[in-house]
Backbone bond lengths (Angstrom), bond angles and torsions (degrees), N, CA, C in turn:
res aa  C-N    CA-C-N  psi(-1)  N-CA   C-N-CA  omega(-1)  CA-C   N-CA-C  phi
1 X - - - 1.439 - - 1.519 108.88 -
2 X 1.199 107.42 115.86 2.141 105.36 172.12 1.141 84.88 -79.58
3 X 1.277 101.91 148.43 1.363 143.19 159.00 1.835 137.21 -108.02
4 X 1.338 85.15 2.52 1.734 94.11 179.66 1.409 80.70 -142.90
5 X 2.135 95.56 178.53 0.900 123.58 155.87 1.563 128.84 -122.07
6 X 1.436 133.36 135.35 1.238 125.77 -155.30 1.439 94.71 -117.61
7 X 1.444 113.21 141.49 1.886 106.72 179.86 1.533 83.37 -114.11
8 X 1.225 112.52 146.11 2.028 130.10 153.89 1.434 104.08 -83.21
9 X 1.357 121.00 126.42 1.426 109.61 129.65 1.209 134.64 -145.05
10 X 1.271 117.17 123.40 1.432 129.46 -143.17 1.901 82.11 -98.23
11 X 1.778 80.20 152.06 1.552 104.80 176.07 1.522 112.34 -147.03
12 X 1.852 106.34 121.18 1.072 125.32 -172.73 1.268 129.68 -92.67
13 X 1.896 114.98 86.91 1.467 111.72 179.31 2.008 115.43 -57.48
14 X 1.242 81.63 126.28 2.309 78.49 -178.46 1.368 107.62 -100.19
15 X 1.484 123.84 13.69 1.282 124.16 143.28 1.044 162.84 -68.41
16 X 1.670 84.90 -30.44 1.591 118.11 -156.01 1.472 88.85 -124.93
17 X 1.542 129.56 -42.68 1.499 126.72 -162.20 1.799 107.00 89.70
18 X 1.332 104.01 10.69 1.879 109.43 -156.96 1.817 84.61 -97.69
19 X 1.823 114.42 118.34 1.368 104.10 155.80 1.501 120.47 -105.14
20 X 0.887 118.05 138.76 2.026 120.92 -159.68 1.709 91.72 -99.35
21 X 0.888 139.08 108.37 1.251 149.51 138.81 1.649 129.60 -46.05
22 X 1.495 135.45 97.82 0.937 144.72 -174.18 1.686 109.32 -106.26
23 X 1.592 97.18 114.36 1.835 89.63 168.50 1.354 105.64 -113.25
24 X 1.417 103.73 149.51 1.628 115.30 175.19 1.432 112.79 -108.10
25 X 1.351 116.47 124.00 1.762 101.01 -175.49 1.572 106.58 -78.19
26 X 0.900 151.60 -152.64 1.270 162.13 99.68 1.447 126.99 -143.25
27 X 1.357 122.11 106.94 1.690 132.89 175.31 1.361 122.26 -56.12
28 X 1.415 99.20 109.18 1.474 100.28 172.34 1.454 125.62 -45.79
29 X 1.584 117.19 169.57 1.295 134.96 -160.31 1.480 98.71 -91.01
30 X 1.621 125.12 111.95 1.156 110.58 165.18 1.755 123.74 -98.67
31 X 1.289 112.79 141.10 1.613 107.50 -168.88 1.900 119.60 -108.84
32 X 1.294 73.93 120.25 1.773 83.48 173.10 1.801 120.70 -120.79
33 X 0.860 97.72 99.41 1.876 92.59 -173.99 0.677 124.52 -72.87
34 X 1.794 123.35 23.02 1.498 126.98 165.61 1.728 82.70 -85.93
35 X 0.869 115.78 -69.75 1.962 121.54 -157.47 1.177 113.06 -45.85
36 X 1.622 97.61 -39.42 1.587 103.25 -170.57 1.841 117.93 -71.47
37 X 1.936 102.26 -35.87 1.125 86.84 166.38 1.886 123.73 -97.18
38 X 1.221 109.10 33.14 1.578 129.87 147.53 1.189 100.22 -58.17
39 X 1.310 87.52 -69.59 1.733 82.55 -156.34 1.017 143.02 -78.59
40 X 1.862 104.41 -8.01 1.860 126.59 158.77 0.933 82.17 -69.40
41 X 1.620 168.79 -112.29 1.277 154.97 -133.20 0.875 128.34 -31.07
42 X 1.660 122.75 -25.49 1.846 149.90 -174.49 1.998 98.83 60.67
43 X 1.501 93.95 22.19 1.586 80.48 155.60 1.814 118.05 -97.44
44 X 1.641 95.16 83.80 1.583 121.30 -173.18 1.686 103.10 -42.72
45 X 1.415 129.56 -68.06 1.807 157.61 176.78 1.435 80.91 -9.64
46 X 1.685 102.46 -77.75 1.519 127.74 -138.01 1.672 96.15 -84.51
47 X 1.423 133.55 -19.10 1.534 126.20 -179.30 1.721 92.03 -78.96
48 X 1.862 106.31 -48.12 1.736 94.05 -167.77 1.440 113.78 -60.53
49 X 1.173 113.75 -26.87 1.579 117.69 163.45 1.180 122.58 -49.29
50 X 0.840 125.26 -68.17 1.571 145.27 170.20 1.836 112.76 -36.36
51 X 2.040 103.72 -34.83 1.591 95.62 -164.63 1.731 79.60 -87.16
52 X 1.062 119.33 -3.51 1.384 109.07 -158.03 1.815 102.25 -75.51
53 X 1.371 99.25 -52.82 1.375 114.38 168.66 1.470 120.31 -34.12
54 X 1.764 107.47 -66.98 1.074 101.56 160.67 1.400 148.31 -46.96
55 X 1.287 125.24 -10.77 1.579 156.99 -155.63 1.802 76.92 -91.32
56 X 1.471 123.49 -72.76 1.176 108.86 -154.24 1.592 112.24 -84.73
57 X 1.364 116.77 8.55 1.956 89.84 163.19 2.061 112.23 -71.15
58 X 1.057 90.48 166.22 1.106 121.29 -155.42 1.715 103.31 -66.48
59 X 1.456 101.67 -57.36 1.389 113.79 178.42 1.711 123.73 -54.28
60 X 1.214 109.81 -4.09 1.404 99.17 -170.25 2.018 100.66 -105.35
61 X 1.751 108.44 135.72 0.981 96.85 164.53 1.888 143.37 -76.11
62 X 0.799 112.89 -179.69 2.045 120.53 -179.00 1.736 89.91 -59.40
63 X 1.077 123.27 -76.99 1.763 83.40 175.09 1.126 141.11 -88.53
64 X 1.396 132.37 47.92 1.532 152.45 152.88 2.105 97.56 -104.08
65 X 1.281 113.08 -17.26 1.504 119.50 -171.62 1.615 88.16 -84.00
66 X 1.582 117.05 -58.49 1.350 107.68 -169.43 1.597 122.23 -72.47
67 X 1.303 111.76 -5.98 1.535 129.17 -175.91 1.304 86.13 -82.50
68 X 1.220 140.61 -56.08 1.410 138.08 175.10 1.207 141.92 -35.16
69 X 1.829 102.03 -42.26 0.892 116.10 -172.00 1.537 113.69 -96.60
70 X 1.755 99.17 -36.72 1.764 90.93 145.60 1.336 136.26 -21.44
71 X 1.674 101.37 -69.99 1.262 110.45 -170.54 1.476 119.03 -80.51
72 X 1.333 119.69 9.36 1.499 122.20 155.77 1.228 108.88 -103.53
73 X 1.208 134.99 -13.53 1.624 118.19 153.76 1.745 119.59 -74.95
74 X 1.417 108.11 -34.90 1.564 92.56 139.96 1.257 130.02 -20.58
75 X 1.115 104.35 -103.34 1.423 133.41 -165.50 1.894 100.76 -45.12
76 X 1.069 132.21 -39.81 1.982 134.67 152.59 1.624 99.98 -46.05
77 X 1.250 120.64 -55.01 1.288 104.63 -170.20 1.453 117.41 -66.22
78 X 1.440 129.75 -42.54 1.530 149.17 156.79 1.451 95.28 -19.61
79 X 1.289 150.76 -62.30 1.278 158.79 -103.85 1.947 87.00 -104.66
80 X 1.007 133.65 110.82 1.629 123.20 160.69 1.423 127.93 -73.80
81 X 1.462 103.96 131.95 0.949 124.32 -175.50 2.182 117.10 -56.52
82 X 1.468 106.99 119.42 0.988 116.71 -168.64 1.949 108.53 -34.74
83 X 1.014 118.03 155.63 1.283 122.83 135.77 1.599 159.80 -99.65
84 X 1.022 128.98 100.18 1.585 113.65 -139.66 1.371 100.96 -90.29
85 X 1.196 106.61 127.19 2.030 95.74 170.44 1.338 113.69 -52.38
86 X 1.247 105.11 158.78 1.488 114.36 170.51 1.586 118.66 -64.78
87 X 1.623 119.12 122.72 1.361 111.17 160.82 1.399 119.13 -33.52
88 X 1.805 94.63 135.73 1.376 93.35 -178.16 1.477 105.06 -111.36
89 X 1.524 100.47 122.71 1.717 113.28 -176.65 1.868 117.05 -41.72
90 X 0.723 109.99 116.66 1.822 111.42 172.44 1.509 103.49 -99.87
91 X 1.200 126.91 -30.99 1.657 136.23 -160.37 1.784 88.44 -55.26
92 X 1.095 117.93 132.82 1.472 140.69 165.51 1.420 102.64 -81.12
């Protein structure tokens, strides 16, 4: 079973006769509808948890692992950053 998709794109020097070949990987989308509806909920914590879980079954390959792990650093970044009230002055 592939699991990604790879684009070619070749580039033709007309000087040289030299064509440079460029591959792009890209890891497919893996789907879990526990995470996903985490994360329509914007409970971010509990989806990166969740992709994390998923990360360790067995069946998924190294790039469906790194698509994963993408998308749980997503889902950390989603999360807003606390706000702290302002110290409150006591100094007389």
């Amino acid at each position: 079973m592939d699991c990604s998709v790879t684009i070619i794109v070749e580039f033709y020097f007309e000087f040289t006769g030299f064509i440079l070949s460029l591959h792009i990987h890209y890891p497919v989308q893996v789907q879990d509808p526990v995470a996903q509806k985490l994360e329509e909920a914007g409970f971010w914590r509990r989806a990166a948890t969740r992709w994390l879980t998923v990360m360790g079954d067995v069946e998924y390959t190294e790039a469906q692992r790194e698509w994963l792990r993408q998308r749980r650093e997503y889902c950390l970044m989603q999360i807003p950053q606390l706000v702290l009230p302002e110290k409150l002055d006591v100094s007389e």
